[in-house]
C-alpha positions in Angstrom: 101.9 -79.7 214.3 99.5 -82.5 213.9 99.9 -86.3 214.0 99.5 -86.9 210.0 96.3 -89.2 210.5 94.5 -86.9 213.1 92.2 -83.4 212.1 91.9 -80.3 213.7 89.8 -77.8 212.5 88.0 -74.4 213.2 88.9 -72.6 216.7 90.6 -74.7 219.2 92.8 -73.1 221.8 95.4 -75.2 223.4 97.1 -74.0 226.6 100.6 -75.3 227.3 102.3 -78.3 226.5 99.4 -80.0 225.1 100.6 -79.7 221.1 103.0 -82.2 221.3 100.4 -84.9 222.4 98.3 -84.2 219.4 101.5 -84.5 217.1 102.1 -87.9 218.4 98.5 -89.0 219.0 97.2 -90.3 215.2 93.6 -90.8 214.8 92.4 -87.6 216.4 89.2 -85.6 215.1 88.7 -82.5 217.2 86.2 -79.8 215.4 86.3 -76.6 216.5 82.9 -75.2 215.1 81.7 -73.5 218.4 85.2 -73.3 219.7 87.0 -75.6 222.3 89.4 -74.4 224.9 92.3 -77.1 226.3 94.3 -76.4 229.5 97.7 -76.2 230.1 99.2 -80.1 230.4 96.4 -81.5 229.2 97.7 -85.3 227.7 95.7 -86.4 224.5 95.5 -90.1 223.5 95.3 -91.9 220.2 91.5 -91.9 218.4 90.2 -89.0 221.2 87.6 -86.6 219.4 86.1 -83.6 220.2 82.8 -82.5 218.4 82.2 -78.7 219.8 78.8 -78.3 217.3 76.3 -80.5 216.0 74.3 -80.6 212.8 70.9 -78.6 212.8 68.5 -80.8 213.1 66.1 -78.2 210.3 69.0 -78.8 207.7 72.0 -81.3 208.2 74.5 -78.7 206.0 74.6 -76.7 208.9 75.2 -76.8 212.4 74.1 -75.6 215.5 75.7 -73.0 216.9 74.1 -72.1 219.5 76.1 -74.4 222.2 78.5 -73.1 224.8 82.3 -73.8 223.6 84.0 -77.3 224.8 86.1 -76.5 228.2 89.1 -79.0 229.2 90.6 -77.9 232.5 94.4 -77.8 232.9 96.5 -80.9 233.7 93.3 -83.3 232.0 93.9 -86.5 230.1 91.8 -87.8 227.6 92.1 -91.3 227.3 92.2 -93.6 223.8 89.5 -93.3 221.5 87.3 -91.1 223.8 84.7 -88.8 222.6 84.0 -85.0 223.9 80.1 -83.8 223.2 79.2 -80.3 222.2 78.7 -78.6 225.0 80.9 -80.5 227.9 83.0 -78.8 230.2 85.8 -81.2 232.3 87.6 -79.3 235.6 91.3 -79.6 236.0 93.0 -82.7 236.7 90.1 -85.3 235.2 90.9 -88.4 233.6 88.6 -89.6 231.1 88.7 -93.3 230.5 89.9 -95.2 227.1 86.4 -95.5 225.5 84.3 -93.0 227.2 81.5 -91.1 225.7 81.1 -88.0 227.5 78.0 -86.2 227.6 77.7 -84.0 230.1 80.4 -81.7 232.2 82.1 -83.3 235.1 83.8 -81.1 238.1 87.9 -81.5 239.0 89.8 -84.1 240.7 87.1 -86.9 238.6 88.0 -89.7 237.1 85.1 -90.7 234.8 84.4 -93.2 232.1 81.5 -95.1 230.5 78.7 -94.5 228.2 77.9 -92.1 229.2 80.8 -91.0 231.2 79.9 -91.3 234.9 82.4 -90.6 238.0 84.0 -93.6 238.8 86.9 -92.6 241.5 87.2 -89.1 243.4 90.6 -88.2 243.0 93.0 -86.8 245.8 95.2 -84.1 244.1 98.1 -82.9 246.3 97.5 -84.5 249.4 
């Protein structure tokens, strides 16, 4: 299920636990085109999307296809109203900050916000 105001489309694989988040997070756009993979535990907030393709630059009714799948390691959460690029893959246990634009991938144990999304704290998982 999917919050009634939010859009998922195309191939997204969502590991365990994360479904219920995205049928109580409204305002979600998260386009599968070139596939996006989602962690087990990963917590989704309100207005978070995830673009996986963008349009080809030669002719805007297609899109590119040629970038690497979106990757969101296991126990993530994705903050309000943040954005995913094509292309980005986040390690496990990163928090992305309300607002965040992220370009580029990020390893685990991050937390990252900003635009563009930058490491702002190391995290200390387990210790």
């Amino acid at each position: 299920m999917v919050h009634y105001t939010s859009i998922v489309s195309k191939t997204v694989h969502l590991g365990k636990n994360v479904a219920p988040y995205l049928a109580n997070s409204g305002g979600c756009y998260i386009q599968g085109i070139n596939t996006i993979f989602i962690g087990d535990n990963c917590m989704i907030a309100p207005g978070v999307k995830i673009i996986s393709a963008n349009h080809d630059l030669a002719d805007y009714s297609k899109h590119d296809k040629t970038i690497q799948p979106i990757k969101i390691g296991k126990n993530s959460w994705l903050g309000a109203n943040c954005v995913i690029l094509p292309g980005v893959e986040l390690g496990e246990n990163v928090v992305v900050g309300a607002g965040a634009i992220v370009t580029k991938s990020f390893p685990d144990d991050v937390i990252i916000g900003g635009n563009p999304a930058r490491i702002i704290k190391y995290r200390k998982i387990g210790v």
